[in-house]
Backbone as a chain_set.jsonl record, in Angstrom:
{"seq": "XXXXXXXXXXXXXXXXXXXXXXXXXXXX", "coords": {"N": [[-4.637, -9.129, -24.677], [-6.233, -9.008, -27.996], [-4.15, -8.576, -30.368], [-4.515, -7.512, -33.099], [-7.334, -6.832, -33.246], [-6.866, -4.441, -31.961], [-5.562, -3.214, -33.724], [-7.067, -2.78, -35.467], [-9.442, -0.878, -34.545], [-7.856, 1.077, -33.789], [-7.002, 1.947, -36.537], [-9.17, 2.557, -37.919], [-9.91, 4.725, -35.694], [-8.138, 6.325, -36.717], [-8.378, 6.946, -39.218], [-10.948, 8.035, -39.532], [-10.389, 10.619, -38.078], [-8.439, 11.815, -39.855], [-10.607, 11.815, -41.982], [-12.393, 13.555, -40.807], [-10.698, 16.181, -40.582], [-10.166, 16.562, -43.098], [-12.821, 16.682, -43.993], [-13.26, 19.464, -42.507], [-11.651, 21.313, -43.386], [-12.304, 21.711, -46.317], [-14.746, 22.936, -46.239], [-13.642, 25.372, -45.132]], "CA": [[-5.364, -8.322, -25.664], [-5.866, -9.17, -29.403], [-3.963, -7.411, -31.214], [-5.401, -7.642, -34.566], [-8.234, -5.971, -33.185], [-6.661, -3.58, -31.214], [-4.853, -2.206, -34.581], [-8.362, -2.267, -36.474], [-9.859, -0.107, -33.786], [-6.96, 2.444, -34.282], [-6.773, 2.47, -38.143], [-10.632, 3.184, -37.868], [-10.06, 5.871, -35.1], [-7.113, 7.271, -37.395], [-9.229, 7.653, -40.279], [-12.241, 9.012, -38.771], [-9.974, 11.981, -37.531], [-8.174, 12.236, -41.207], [-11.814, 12.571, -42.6], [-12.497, 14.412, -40.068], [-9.557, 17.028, -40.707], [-10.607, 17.222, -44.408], [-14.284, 17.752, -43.967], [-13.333, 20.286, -42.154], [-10.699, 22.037, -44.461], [-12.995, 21.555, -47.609], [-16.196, 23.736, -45.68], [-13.149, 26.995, -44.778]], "C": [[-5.1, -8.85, -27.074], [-5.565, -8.754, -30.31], [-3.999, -7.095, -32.384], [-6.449, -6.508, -34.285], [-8.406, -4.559, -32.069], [-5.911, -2.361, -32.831], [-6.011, -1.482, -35.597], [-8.895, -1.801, -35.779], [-9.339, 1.479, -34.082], [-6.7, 3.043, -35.383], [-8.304, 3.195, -38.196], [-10.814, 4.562, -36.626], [-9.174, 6.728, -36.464], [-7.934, 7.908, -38.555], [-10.705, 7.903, -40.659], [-11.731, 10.476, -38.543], [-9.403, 12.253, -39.166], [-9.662, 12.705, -41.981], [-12.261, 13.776, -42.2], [-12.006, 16.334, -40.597], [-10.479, 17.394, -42.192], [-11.464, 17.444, -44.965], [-14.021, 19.097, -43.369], [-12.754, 21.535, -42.995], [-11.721, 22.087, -45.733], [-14.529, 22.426, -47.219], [-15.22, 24.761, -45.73], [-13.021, 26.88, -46.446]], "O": [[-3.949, -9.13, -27.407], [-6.355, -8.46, -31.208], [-3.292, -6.132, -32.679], [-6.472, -5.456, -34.923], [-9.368, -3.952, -31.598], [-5.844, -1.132, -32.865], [-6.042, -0.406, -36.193], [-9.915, -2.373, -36.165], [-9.917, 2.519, -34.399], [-6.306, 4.202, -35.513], [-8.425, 4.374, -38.53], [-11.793, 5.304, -36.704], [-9.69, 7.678, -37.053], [-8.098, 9.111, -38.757], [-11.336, 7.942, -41.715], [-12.469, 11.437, -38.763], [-10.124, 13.059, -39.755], [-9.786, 13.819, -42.489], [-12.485, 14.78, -42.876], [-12.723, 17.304, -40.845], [-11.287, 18.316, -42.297], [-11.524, 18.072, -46.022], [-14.726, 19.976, -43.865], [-13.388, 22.571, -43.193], [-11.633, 23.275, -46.043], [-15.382, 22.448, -48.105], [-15.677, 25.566, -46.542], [-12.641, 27.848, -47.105]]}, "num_chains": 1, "name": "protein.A"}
C-alpha cells in the first residue's frame, strides 16, 4: 500500500468529519 496516499485519504476523511462537526454546531 502507498502510504502517502493512504494518509491523504485520512486527512481528507478527518476533515470532512471536523467540518462536518462544525456545520453542525453553527445551525443549533
Amino acid at each position: 500500500m502507498d502510504l502517502s496516499l493512504y494518509f491523504s485519504l485520512w486527512h481528507l476523511f478527518v476533515f470532512k468529519e471536523l467540518s462536518g462537526v462544525c456545520y453542525t454546531k453553527g445551525q443549533i
